[in-house]
The first five atom37 places (N, CA, C, CB, O) and aatype in JSON, in Angstrom:
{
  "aatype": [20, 20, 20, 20, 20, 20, 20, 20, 20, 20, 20, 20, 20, 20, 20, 20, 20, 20, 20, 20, 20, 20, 20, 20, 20, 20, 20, 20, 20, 20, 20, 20, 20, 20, 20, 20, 20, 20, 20, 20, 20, 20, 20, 20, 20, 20, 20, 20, 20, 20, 20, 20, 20, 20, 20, 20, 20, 20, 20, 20, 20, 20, 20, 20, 20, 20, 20, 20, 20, 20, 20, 20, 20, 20, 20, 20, 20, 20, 20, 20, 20, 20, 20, 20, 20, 20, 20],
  "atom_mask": [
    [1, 1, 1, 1, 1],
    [1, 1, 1, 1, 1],
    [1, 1, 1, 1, 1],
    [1, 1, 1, 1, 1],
    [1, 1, 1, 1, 1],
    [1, 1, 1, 1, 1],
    [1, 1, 1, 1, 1],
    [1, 1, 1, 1, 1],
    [1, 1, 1, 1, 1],
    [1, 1, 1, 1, 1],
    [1, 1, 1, 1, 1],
    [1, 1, 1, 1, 1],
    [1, 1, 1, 1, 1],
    [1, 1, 1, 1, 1],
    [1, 1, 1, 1, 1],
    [1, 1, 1, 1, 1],
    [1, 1, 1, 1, 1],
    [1, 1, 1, 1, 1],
    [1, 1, 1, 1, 1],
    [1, 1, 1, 1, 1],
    [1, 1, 1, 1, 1],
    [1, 1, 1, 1, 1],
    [1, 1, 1, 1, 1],
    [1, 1, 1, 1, 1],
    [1, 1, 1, 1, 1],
    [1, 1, 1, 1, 1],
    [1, 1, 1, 1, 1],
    [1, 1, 1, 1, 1],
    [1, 1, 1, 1, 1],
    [1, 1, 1, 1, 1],
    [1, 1, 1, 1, 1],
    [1, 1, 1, 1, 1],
    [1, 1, 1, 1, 1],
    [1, 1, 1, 1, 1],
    [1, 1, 1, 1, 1],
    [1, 1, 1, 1, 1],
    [1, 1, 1, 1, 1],
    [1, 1, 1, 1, 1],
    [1, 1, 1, 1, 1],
    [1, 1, 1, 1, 1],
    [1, 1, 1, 1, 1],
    [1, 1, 1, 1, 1],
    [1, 1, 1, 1, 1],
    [1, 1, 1, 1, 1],
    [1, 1, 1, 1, 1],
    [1, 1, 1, 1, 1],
    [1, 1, 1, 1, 1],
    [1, 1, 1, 1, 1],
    [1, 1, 1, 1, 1],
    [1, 1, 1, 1, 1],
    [1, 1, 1, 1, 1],
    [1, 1, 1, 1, 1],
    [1, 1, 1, 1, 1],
    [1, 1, 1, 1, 1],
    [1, 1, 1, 1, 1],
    [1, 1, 1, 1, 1],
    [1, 1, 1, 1, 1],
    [1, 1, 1, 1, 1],
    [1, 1, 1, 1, 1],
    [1, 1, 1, 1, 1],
    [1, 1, 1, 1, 1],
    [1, 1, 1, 1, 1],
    [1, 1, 1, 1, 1],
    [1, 1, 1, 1, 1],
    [1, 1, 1, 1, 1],
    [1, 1, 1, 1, 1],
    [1, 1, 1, 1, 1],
    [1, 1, 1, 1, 1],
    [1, 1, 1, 1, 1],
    [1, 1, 1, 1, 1],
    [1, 1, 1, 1, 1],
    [1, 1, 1, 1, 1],
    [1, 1, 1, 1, 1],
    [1, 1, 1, 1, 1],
    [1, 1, 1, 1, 1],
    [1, 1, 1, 1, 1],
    [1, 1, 1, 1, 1],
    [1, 1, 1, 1, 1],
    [1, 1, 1, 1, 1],
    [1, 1, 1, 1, 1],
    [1, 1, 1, 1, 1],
    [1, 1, 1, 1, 1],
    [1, 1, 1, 1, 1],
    [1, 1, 1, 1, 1],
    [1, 1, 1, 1, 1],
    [1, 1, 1, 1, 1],
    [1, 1, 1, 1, 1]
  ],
  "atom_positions": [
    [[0.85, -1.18, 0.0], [0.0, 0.0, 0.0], [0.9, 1.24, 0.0], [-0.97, 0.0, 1.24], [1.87, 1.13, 0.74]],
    [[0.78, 2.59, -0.77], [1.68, 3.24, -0.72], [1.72, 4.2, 0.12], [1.87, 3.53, -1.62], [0.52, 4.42, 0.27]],
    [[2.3, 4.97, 0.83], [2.56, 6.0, 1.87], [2.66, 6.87, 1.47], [3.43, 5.99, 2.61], [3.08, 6.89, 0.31]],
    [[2.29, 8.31, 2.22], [2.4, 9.44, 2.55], [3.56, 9.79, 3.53], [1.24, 9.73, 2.96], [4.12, 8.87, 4.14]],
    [[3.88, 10.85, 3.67], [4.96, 11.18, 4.71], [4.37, 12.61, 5.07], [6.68, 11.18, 4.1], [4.53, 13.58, 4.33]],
    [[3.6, 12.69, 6.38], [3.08, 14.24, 6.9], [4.6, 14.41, 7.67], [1.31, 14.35, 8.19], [5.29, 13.66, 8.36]],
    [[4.73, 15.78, 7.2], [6.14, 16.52, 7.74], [5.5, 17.28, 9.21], [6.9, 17.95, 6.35], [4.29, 17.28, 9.45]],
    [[6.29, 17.75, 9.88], [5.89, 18.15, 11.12], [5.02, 19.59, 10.85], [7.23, 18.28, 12.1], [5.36, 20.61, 10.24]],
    [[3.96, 19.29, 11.45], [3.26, 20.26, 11.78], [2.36, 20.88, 10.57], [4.14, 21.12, 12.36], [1.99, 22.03, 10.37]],
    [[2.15, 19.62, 9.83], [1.64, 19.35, 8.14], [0.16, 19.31, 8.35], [2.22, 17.71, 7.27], [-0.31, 18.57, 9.22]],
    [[-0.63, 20.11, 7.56], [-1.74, 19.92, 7.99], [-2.89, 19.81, 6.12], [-1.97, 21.36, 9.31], [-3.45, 20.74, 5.54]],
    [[-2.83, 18.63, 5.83], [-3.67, 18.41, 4.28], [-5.04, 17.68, 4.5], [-2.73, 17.34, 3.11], [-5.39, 17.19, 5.58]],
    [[-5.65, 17.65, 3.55], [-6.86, 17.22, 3.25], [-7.01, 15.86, 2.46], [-7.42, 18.25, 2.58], [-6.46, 16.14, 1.4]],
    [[-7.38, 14.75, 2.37], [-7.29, 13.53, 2.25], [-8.51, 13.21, 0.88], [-7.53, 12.87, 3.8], [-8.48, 12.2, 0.17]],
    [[-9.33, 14.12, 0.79], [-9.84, 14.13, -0.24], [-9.61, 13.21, -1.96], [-9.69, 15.28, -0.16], [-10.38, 12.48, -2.59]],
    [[-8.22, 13.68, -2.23], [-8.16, 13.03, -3.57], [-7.61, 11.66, -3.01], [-7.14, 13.86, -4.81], [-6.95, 11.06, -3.85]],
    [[-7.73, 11.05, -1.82], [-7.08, 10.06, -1.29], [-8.18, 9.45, -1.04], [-6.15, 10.26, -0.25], [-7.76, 8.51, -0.35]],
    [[-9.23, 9.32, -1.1], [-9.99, 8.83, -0.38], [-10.96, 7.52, -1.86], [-10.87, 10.34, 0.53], [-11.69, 8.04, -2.7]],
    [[-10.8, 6.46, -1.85], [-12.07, 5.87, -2.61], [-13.54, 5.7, -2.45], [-11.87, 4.86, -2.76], [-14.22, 4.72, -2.13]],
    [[-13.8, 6.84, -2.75], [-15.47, 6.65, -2.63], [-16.07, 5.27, -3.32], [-16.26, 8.01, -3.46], [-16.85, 4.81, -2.48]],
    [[-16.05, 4.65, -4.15], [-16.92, 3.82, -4.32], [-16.87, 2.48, -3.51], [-16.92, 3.66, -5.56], [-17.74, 1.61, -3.48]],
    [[-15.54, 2.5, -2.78], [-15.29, 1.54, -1.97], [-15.33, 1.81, -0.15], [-13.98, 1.12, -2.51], [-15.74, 1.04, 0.72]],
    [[-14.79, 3.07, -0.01], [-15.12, 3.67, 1.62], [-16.34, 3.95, 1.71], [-14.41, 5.0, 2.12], [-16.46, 4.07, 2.93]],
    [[-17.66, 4.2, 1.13], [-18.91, 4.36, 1.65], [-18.87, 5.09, 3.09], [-19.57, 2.99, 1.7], [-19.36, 4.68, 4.15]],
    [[-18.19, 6.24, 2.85], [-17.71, 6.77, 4.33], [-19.19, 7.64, 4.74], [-16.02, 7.99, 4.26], [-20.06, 7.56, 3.88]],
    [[-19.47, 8.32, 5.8], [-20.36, 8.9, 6.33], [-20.12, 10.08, 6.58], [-20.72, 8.38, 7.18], [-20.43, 10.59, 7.66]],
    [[-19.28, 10.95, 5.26], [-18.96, 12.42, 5.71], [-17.79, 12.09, 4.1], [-18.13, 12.82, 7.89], [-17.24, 11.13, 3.56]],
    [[-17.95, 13.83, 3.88], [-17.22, 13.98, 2.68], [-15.9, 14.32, 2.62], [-17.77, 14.77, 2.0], [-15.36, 14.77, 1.61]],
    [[-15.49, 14.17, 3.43], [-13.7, 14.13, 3.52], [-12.47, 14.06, 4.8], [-13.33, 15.42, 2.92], [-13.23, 14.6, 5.6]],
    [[-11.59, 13.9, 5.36], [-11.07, 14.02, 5.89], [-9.6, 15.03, 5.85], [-11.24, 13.07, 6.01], [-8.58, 14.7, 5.25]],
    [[-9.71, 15.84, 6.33], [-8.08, 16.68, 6.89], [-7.53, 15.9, 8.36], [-8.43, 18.79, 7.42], [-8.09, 15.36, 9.31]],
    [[-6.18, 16.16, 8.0], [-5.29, 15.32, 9.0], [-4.52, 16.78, 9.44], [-4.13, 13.81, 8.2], [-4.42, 17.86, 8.84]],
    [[-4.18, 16.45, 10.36], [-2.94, 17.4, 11.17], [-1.91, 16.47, 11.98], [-3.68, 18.53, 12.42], [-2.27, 15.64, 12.82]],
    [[-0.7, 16.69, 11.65], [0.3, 16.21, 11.85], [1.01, 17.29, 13.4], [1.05, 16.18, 10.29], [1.95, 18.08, 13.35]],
    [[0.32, 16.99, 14.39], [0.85, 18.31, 15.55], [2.6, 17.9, 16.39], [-0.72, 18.35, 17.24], [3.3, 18.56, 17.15]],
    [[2.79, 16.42, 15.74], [4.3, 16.51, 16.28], [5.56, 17.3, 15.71], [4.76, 15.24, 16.27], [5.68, 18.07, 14.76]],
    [[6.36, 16.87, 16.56], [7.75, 17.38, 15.8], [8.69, 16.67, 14.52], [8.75, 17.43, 16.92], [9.66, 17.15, 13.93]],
    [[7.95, 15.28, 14.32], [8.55, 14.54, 13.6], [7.48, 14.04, 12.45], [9.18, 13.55, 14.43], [6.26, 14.01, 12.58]],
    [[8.24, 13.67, 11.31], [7.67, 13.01, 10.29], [6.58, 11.82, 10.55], [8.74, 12.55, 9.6], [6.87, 11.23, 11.59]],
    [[5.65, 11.39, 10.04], [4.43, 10.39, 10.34], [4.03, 9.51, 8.74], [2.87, 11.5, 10.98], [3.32, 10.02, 7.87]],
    [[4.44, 8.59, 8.68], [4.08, 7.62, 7.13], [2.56, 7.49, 7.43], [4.99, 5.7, 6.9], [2.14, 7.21, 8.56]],
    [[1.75, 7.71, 6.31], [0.66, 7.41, 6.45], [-0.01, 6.5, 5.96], [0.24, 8.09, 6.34], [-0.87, 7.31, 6.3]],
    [[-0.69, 5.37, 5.35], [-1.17, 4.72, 4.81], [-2.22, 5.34, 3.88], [-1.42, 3.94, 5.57], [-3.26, 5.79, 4.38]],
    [[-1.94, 5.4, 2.05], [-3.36, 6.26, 1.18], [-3.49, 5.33, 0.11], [-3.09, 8.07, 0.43], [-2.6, 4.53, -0.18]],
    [[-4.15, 5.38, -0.25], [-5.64, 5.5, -0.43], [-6.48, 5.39, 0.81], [-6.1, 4.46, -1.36], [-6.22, 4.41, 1.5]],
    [[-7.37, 6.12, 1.22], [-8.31, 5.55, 2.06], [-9.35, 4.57, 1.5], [-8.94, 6.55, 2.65], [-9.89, 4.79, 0.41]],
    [[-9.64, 3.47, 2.27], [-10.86, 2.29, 1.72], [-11.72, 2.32, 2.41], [-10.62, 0.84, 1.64], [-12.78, 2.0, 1.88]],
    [[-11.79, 2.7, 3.99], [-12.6, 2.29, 5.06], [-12.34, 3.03, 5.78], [-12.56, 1.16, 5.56], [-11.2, 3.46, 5.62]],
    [[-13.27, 3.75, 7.19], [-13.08, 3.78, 8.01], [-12.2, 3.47, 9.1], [-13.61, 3.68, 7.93], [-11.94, 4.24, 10.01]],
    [[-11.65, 1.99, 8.93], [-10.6, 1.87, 9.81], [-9.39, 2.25, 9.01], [-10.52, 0.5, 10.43], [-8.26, 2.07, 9.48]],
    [[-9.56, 2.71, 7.98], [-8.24, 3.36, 7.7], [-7.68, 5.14, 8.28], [-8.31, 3.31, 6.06], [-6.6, 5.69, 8.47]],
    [[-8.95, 5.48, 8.39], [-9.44, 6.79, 9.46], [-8.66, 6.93, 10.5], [-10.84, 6.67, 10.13], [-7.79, 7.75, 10.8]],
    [[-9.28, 5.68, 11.17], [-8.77, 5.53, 12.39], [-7.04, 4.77, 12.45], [-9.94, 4.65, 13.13], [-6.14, 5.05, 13.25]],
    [[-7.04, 4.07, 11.65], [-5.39, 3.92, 12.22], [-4.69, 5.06, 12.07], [-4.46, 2.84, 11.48], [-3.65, 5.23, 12.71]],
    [[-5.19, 6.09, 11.13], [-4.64, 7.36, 11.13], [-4.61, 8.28, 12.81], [-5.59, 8.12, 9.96], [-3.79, 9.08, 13.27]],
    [[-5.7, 7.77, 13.28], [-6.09, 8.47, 14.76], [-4.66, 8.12, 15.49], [-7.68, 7.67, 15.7], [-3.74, 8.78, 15.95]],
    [[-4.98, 6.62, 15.34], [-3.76, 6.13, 16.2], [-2.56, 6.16, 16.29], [-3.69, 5.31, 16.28], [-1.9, 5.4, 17.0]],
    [[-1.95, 7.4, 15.26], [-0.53, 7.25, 15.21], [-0.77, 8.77, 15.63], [0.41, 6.69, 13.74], [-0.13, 9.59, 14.98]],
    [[-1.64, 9.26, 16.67], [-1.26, 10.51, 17.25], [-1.45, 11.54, 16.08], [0.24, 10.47, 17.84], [-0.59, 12.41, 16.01]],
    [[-2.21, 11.56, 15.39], [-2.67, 12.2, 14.51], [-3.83, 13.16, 14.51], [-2.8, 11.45, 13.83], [-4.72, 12.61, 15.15]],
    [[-4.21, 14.23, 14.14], [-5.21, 15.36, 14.56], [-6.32, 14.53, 13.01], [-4.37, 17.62, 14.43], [-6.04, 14.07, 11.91]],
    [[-7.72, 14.77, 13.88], [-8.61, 13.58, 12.5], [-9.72, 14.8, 12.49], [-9.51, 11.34, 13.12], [-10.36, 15.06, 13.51]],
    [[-9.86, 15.4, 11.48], [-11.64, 15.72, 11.36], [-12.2, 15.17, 10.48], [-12.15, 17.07, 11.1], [-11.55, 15.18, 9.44]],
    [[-13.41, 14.53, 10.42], [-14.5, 14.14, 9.57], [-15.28, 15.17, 8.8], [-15.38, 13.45, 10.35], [-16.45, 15.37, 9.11]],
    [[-14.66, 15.91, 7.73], [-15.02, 16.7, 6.73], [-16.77, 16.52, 6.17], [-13.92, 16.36, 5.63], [-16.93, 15.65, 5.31]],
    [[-17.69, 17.09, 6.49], [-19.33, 17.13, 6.12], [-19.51, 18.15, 4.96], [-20.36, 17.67, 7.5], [-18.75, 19.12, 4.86]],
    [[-20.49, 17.95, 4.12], [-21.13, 18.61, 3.34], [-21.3, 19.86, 3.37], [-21.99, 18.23, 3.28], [-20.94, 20.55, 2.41]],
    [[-21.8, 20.32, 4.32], [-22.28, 22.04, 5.27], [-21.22, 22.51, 5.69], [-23.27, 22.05, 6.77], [-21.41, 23.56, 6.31]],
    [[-19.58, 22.03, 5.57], [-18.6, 22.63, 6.04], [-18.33, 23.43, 5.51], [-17.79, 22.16, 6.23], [-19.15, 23.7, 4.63]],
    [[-17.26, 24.26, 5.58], [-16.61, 24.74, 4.51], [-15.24, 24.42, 4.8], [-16.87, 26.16, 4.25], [-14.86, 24.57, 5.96]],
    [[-14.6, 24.08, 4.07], [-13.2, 23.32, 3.52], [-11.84, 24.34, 3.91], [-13.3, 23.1, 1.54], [-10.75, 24.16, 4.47]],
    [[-12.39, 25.26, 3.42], [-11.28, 26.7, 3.98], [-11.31, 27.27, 5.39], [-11.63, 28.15, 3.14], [-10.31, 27.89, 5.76]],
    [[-12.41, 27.13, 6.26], [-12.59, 27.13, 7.37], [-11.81, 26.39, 8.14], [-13.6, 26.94, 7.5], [-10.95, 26.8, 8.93]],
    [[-12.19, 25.01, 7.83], [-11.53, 23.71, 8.63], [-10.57, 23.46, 8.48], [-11.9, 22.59, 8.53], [-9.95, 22.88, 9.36]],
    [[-9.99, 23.79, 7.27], [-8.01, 24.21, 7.54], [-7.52, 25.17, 8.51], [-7.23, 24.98, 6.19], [-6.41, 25.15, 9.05]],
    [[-8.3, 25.87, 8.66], [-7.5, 26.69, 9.01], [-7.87, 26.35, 10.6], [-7.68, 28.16, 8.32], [-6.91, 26.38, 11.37]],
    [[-9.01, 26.08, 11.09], [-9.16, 25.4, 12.67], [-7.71, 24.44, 12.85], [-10.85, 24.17, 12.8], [-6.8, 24.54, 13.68]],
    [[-7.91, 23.47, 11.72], [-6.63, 22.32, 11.87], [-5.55, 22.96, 11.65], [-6.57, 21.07, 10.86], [-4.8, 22.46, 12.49]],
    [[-4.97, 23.7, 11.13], [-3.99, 24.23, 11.29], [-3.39, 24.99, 13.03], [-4.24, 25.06, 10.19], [-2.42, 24.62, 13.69]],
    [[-4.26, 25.97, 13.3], [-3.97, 26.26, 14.61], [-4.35, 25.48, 15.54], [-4.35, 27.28, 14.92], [-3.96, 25.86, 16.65]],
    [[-5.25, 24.09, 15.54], [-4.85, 23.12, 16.68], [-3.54, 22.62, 16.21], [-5.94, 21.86, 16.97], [-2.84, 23.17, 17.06]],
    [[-3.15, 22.32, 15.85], [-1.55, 21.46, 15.14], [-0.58, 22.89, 15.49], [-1.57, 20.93, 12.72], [0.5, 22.8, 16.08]],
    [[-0.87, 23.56, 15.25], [0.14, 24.84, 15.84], [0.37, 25.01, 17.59], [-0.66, 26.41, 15.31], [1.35, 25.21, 18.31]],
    [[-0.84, 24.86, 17.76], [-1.07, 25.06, 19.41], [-0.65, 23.79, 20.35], [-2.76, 25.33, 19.72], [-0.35, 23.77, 21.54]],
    [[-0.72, 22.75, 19.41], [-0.71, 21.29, 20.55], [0.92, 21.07, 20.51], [-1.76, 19.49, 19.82], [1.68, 20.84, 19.56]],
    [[1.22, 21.26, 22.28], [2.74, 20.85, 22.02], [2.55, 19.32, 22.41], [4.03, 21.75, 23.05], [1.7, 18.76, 23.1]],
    [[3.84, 18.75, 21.59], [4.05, 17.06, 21.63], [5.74, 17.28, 20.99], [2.63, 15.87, 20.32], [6.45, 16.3, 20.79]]
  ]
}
């Protein structure tokens, strides 16, 4: 499966990563924030939900991107939590 590498304090949107016809996810996208000091491999394509979440689990900042959001907003929230969280 091929990897990503979030650089410290990296904060992207998972969008063109994501397979819709196969994740049947419950929300239209995910942004990640990377709030450590060090590099994080990620696992992409997303397929599933638990691919979400193993993302959670490597200490990773997760929002579940909705329809009614707005996309430019929620960067920029994820950005200053990932700015603000020391680790």
């Amino acid at each position: 499966m091929p990897k990503f590498i979030m650089l410290p304090k990296m904060v992207i949107n998972l969008g063109g990563y994501i397979v819709e016809n196969k994740a049947q996810l419950e929300y239209r996208d995910v942004i990640v924030g990377n709030p450590k000091n060090e590099s994080v491999k990620i696992y992409v394509p997303i397929y599933s939900e638990q691919n979400v979440v193993d993302i959670e689990k490597l200490g990773l900042l997760v929002h579940r991107f909705t329809e009614d959001e707005s996309l430019v907003e929620e960067l920029a929230i994820m950005k200053k939590k990932v700015e603000e969280r020391p680790i």
